[in-house]
C-alpha positions in Angstrom: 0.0 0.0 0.0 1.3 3.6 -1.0 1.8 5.8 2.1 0.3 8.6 1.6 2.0 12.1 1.7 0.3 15.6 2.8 1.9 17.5 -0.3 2.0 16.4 -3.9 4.5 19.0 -6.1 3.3 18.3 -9.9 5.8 19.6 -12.2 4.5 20.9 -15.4 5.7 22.4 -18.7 2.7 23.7 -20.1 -1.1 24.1 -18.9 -2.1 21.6 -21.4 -0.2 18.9 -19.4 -2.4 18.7 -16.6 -6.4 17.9 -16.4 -7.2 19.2 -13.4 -10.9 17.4 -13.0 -8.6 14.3 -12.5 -7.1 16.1 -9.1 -10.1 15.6 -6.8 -8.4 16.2 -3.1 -8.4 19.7 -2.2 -5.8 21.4 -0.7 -3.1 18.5 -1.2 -1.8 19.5 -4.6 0.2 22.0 -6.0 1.4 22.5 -9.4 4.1 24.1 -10.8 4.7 26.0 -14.0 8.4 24.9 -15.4 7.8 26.6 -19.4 10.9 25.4 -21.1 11.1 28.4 -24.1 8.4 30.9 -23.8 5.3 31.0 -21.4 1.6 30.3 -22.5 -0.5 33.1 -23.0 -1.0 35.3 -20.1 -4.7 34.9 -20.3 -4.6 31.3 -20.7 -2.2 31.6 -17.9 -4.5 33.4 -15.6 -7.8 31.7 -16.5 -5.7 28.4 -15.3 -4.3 30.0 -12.0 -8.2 30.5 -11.2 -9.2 27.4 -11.9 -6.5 25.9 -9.2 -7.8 28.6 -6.5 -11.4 27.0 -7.1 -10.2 23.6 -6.3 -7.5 24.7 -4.1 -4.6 23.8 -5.8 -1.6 25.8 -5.6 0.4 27.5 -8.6 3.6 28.4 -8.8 5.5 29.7 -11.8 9.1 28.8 -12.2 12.3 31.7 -12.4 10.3 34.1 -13.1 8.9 36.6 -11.1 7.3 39.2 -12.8 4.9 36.3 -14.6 4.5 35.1 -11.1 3.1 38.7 -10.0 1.0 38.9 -13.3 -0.7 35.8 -12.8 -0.8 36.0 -8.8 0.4 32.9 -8.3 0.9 31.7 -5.0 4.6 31.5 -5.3 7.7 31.5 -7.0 9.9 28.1 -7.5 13.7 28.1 -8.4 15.8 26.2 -9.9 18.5 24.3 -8.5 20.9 26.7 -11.2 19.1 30.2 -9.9 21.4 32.2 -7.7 19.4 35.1 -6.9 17.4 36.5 -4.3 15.5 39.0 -5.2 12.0 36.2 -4.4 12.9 37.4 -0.8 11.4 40.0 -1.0 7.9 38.4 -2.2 8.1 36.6 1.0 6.3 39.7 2.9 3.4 39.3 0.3 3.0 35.6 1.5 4.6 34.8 -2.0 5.8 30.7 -0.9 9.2 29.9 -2.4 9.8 26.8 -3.5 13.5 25.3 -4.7 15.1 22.7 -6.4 18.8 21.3 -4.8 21.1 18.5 -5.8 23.7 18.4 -3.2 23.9 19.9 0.6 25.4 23.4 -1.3 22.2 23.9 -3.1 20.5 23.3 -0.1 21.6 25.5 1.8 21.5 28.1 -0.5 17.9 27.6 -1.2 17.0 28.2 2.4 19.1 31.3 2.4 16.7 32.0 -0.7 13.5 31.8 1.6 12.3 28.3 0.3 10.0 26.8 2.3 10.0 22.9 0.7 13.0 22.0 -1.5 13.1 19.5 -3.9 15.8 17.2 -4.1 16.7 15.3 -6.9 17.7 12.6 -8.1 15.5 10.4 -5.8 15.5 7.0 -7.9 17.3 6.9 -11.5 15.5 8.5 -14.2 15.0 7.1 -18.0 16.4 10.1 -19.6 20.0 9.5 -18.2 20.7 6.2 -17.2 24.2 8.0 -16.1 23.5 10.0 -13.8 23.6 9.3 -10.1 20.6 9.4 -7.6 20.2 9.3 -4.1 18.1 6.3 -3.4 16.1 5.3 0.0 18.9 5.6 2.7 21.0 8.8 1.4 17.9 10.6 1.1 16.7 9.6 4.5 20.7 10.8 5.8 19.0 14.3 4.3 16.2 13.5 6.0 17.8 14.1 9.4 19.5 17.2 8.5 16.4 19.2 7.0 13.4 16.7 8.4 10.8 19.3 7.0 11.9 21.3 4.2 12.7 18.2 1.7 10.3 16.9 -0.7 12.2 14.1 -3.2 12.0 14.5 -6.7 13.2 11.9 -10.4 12.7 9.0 -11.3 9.6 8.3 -9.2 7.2 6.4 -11.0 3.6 4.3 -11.0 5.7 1.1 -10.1 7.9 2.9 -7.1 5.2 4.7 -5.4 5.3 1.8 -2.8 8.4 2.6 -2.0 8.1 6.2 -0.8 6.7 4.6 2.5 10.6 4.2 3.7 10.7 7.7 3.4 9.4 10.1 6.3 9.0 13.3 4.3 5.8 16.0 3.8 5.3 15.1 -0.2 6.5 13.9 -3.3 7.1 15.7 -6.4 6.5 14.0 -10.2 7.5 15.4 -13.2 8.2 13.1 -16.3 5.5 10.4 -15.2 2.8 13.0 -15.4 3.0 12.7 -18.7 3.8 9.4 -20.0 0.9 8.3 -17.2 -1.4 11.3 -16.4 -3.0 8.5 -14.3 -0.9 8.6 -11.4 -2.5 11.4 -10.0 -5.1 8.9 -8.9 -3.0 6.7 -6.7 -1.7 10.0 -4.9 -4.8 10.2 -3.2 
């Protein structure tokens, strides 16, 4: 049986990725907005943002935040490769910052940044680089102890691994390629 977490991160790259009449738990899910070349439409944009307040899902736009402002989203999430602070100062406006980290560097430079979750990746190995080390179970449970709330794991976690997140003592879970190659995960999340 999958454990089930109190936060579920869903990483998009654009609004057309998501149906959200498949996300029937309120106040569990939030999505965020990772565009890879230019934004959608800022109407389109907008219109989607109020959709999520009516079924109180959060939305948060990635790296950038004057489209974060535009749309009033209800934070800002940076990368693992953005440096900069200036989304401190959206913190006042109850602006939520999320980050991405790799390593214990990145990690603590995200919470300088004001981030209140950060994702840490590689959780499991991912299919796009077979390469490239992840954490796994027990080094992301050695984070665990470090930064027991903050951390939300992130890559590689898919339909078939779900069960394993139960060895992991952490707020949420964050999915980003398996959203799309199975937008049906979203209903084992619940």
């Amino acid at each position: 049986m999958f454990t089930v977490k109190k936060n579920y991160f869903l990483i998009i790259e654009s609004i057309k990725d998501i149906d959200l009449k498949n996300i029937k738990k309120r106040g569990k899910f939030s999505i965020i907005y990772r565009y890879k070349n230019n934004p959608e439409n800022l109407t389109e944009l907008k219109m989607f943002k109020k959709k999520c307040s009516i079924k109180s899902i959060k939305f948060y736009i990635a790296n950038n935040i004057e489209l974060s402002v535009l749309v009033n989203s209800d934070g800002i999430y940076l990368s693992s490769y953005n440096k900069s602070f200036k989304a401190l100062c959206l913190k006042r406006k109850n602006f939520d910052i999320l980050g991405s980290a790799h390593n214990q560097n990145e990690i603590t430079l995200k919470l300088l940044q004001g981030c209140s979750f950060i994702l840490l990746s590689k959780l499991f190995e991912v299919d796009y680089d077979k390469k490239s080390p992840y954490l796994g179970i027990s080094k992301f449970n050695k984070f665990l102890t470090i930064y027991p709330k903050q951390l939300i794991p992130l890559g590689g976690i898919k339909l078939n691994k779900l069960n394993h997140l139960k060895n992991i003592d952490c707020p949420g879970i964050a999915i980003l390629s398996e959203l799309k190659k199975r937008p049906d995960i979203i209903k084992r999340l619940y």
